[in-house]
N, C-alpha and C positions, 0 to 999 in steps of 0.2 A: 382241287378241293372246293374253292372258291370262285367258278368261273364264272360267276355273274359278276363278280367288281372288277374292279378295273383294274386294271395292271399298278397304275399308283397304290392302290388298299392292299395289293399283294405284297408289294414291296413293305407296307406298313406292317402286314402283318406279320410279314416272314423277317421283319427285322428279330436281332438277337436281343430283345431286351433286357432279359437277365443280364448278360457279356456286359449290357451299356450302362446301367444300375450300379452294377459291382466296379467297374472301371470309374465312372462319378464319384460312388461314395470314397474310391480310395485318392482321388483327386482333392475331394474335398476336407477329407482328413489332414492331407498334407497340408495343403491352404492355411486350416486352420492351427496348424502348430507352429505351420512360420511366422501368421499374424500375432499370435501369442509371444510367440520370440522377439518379434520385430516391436511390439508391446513392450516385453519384459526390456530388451535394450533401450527405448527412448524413455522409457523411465529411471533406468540407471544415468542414461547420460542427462537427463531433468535433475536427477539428485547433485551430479558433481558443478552442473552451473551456476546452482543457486548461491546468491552470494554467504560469503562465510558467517557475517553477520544479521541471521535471518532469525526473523522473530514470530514468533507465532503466536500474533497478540505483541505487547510489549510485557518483558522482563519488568516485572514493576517493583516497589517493596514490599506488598503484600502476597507477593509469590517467593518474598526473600530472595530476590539474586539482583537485586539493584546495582543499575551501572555505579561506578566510583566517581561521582564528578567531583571538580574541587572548588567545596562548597564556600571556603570563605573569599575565594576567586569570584564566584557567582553573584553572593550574597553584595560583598563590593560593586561590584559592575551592578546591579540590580540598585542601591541602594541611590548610585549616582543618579541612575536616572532616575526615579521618583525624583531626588532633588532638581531633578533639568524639568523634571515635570511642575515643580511648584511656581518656577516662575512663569510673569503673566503674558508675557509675547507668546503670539499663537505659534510662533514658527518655533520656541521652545517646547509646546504643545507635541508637535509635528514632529519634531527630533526625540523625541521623549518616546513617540510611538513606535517610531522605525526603529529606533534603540533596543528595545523593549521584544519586538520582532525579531530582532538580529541576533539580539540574547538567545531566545529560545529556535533558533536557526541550528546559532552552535549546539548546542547540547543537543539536537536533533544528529547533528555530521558525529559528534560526539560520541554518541551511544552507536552509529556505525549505520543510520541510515542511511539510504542511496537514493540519489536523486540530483539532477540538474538546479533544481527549483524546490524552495520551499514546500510549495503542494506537494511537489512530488514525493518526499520524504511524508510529509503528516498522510496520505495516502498510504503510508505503510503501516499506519497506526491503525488501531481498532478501538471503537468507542466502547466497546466492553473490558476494556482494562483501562481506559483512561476517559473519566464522565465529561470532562471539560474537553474534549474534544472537538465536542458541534461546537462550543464557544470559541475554539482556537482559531475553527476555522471563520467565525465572522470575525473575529478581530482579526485575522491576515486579510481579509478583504475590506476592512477598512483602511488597513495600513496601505493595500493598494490601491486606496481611491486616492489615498494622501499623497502617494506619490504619482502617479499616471494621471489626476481629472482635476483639470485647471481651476480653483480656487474652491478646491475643498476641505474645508478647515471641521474643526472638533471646536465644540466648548471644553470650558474644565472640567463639567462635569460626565460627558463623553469620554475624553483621555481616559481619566481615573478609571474610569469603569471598563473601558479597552486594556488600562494596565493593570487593574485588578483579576481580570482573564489570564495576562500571560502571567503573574507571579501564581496564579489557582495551577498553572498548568507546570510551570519549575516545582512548586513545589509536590504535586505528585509524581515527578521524574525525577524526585530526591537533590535538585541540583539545590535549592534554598531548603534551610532548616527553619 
């Protein structure tokens, strides 16, 4: 039919395309419903990993389902340290901050976040349910300059203002009334 091309174009032309078409597209069907499977399972086995106390956002009060902490526990331990905070040695200062951190550490483990480290857990927070947020997080990196960089001290009126951050931030996690 075609004796001027080459025996290579014969071969090309005389292949069965159709046969090859129809075999692909049922190859590729397949493909695609395993990948769809193989989807639909790692997303089932995504759902049973995630830890049980998984927030999306935090639970706040104004979503009404506020963890229970116990407030007059809280209130006490809070109360102390402002008092460690009034007096005037820096290193009362410095205890007053890390104190104050440690507070809202717990109520972090508390409510059931997860994390090795501090950050780790406020990482799981979202600053759309909780404004004081960006502030939490420069007062914990204060608190770790206080502890890690050798003779880094706070005035009083730093402190205050580092502890008026974490009581802004108990009291939107309901822990202080």
């Amino acid at each position: 039919m075609f004796s001027f091309l080459s025996p290579v174009a014969n071969v090309f032309i005389s292949f069965p395309w159709i046969g090859f078409y129809d075999l692909s597209r049922v190859v590729f069907i397949i493909l695609d419903v395993a990948l769809v499977a193989a989807l639909v399972y790692t997303w089932q086995k995504a759902q049973s990993v995630k830890p049980q106390n998984w927030f999306y956002g935090i639970i706040t009060p104004r979503e009404g389902h506020q963890h229970a902490f116990d407030v007059p526990r809280y209130r006490k331990h809070w109360n102390d340290i402002r008092t460690h905070a009034e007096d005037a040695p820096p290193q009362s200062l410095t205890l007053a901050v890390i104190a104050g951190d440690n507070l809202v550490d717990d109520a972090l483990k508390e409510m059931g976040l997860q994390g090795e480290h501090m950050a780790d857990r406020l990482g799981e927070l979202h600053k759309a349910d909780l404004p004081s947020l960006d502030d939490l997080w420069r007062a914990h990196r204060v608190r770790n300059d206080l502890v890690h960089t050798v003779g880094f001290t706070l005035t009083p009126n730093e402190t205050r203002e580092v502890l008026d951050v974490y009581e802004k931030f108990l009291l939107e996690l309901g822990a202080l009334e």
